[in-house]
N, C-alpha and C positions, 0 to 999 in steps of 0.2 A: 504494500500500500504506500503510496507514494503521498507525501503531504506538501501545500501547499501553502505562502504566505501572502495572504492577497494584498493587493497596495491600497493604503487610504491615504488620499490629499493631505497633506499640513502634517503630517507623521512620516512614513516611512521614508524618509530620504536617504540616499549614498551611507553615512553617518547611521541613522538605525539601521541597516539591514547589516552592516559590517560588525558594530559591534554585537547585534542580537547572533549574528552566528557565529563571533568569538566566544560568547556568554553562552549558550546553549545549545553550540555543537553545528555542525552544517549539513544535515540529514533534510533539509527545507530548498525546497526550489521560492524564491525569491521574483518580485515583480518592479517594477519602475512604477512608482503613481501615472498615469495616464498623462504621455508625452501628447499636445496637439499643437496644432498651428497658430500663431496668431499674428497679422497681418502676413498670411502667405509664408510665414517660416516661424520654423521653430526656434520656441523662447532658449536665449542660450543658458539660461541655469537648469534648463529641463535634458539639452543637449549633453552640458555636464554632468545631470545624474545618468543619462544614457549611456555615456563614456566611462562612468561608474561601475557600469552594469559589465564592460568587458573583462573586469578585471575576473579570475577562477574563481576565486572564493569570495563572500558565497554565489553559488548559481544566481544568475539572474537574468532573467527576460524583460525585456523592454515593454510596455504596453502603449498603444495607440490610439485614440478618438477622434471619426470621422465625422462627416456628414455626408460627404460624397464621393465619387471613386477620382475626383483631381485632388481633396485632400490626402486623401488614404493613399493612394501612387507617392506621391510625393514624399509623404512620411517615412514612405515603406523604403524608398529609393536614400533619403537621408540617413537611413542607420543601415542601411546596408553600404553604401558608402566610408559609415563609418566606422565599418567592419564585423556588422551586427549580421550573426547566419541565423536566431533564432528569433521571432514575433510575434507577440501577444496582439490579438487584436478585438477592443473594448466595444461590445454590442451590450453591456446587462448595467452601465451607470443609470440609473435612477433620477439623478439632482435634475432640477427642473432650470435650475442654468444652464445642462446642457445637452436637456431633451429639448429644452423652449429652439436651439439652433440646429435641432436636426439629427444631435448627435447621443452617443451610448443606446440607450435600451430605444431610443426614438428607431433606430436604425433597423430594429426586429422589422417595424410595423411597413417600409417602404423597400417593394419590392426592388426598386431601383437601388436600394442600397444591398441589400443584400447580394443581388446579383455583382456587382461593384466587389464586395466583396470576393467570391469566387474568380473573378475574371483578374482579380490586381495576383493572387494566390497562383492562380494559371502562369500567370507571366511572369513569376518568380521563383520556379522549380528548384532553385539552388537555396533558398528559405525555409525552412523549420517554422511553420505557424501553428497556431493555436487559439482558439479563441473561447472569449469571457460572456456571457449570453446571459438573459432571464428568459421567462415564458413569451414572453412580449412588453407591448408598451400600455395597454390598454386592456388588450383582450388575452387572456392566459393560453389559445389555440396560435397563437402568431407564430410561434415557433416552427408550425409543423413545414410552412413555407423554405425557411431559414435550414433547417435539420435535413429535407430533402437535397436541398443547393451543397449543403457542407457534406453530404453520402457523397457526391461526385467528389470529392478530393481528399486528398491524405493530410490528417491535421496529426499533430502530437496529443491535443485531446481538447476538449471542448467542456469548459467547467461552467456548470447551470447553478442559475439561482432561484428555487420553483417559486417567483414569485413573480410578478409584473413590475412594472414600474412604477405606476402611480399606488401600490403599495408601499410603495419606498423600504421600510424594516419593520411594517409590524402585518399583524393581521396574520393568519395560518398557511400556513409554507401547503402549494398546492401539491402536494407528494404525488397524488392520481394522474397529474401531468407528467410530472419527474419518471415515475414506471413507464409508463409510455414512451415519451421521448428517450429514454434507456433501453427499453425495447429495441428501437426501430434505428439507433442511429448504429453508424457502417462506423464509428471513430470512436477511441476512448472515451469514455463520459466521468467527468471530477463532479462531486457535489460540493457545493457551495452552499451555507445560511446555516447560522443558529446553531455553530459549536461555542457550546461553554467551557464544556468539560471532558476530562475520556472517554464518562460514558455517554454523554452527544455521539462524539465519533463511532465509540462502537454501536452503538442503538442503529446509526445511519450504517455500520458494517451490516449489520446483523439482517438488516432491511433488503438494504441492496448490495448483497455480495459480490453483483457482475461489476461495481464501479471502478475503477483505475486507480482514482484519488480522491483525496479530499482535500479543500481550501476554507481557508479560516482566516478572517481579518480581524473583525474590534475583536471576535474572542481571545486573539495572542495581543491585540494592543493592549487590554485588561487583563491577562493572565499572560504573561511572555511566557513560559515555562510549559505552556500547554501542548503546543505539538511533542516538543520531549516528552514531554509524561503521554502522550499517546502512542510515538514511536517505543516507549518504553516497558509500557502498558502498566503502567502502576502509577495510580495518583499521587502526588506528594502532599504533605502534611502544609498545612496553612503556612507554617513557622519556616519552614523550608524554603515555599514558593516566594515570602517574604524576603527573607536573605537573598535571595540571588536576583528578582524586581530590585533589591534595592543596589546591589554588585553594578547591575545591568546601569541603571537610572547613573549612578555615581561614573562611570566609563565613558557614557555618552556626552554626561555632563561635561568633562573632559577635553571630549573632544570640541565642542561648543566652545568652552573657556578658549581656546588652544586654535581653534580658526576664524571665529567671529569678531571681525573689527568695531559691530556698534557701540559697545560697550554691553552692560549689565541688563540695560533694557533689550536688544536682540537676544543676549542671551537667555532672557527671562521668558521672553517669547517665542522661542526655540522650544524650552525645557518644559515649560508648564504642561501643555500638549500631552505631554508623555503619560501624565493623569488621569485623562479625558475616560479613558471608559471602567479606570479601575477601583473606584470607589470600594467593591462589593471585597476587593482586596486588600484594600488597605484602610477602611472604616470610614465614617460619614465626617468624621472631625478631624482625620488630617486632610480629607478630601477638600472640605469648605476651604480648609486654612490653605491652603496650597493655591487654591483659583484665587482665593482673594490677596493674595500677598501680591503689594506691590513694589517692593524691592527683594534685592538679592539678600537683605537679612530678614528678613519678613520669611521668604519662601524656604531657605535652609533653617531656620525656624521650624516651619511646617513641615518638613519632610523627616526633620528629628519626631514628630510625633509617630512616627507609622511604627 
């Protein structure tokens, strides 16, 4: 079983994904937050983390956001150039900034994109892709369009997330689709959504044995330690998980101090982040004190509480 660590915006940068797989081992294929275009080229701190991504360790794939198939060429054509043989490419983002233009999970519902898809795939044989999907954008059937165009070609594997778009992360993960589109599709199938914990992972092994992988985002942004304890197969104890969130949190920190020229305020908004979804880990009262600290002794203050 192969695990995955999916990219979330304003988190996983160059910086987390290096030190998360010095801290916790490199048993994790790794993602780029969602490289796209903006005025016709790519932003260069995006191109930087792309450049990031060539380095061995840890693995890491580049990921893409289209609208259309001169975005996507282009994109495709820019990291391949930059020496990139392997790409992610983003159909199952959700944010309504950037479904409103066309792009992520928007991309399911227009058959013009999809196809775009296939045909950028076709004319790039020497590329290793993959692609990131929901159900659709709207309608949880959208897929079935998308799943038949991606049979004709050979992907590394195709990771779902059984829910739509304008569900965004809540409401009940449509599983009845998930077997289905698991059924039928010719390519590896990764699940995606709603790991907390090992037994998440395994409950989803135990479900769908035919799957390839599994991917997991806010649950390793709140629980780092969680794909190891699944590739492990043994839960760690609270006190454990603690110690090494905070090893992890202290390294990165690190490396913040150590390249960040704005001073304490970039660094502050760098590091707070790192928090965001691990409350249930590290308690409701260092959590508050942590968002609300507005300096560098205010938040090392807060982080001595956990």
């Amino acid at each position: 079983m192969k695990y995955y660590f999916a990219p979330v915006q304003g988190h996983t940068d160059a910086a987390y994904r290096q030190v998360h797989s010095e801290i916790y081992g490199n048993n994790t294929e790794y993602f780029t937050p969602f490289l796209r275009l903006e005025k016709d080229e790519l932003r260069k701190k995006d191109l930087k983390d792309a450049q990031a991504a060539l380095v061995p360790e840890p693995s890491t794939l580049p990921q893409v956001i289209f609208r259309d198939f001169n975005e996507l060429s282009k994109l495709v054509n820019i990291l391949k150039d930059s020496g990139h043989g392997r790409i992610n490419i983003n159909m199952g983002c959700p944010f309504p900034l950037q479904t409103a233009r066309g792009r992520g999970a928007a991309t399911i519902a227009r058959k013009e994109c999809v196809d775009a898809v296939a045909d950028v795939i076709s004319k790039n044989p020497d590329i290793l892709f993959s692609v990131k999907m929901r159900l659709g954008f709207k309608d949880e059937n959208e897929w079935r369009y998308l799943i038949d165009v991606l049979n004709s070609l050979t992907l590394d594997h195709v990771a779902v997330h059984p829910r739509i778009a304008t569900d965004q992360y809540s409401g009940e993960l449509r599983l009845h689709q998930f077997r289905e589109l698991l059924n039928v599709s010719s390519n590896p199938i990764v699940y995606n959504g709603e790991i907390r914990t090992p037994e998440d992972a395994s409950q989803v092994m135990r479900e769908f044995p035919e799957i390839a992988g599994i991917m997991i985002g806010r649950g390793v942004l709140g629980r780092p330690s969680l794909i190891t304890e699944c590739i492990e197969g043994a839960e760690w104890d609270a006190t454990r998980r603690k110690e090494m969130m905070l090893r992890f949190h202290d390294a990165l920190f690190n490396v913040y101090q150590d390249t960040l020229i704005g001073g304490d305020h970039q660094i502050l908004s760098k590091i707070q982040p790192f928090w965001e979804y691990a409350e249930g880990e590290i308690g409701r009262k260092a959590y508050k004190a942590i968002h609300k600290a507005s300096n560098m002794a205010k938040y090392e203050t807060a982080v001595a509480m956990i």
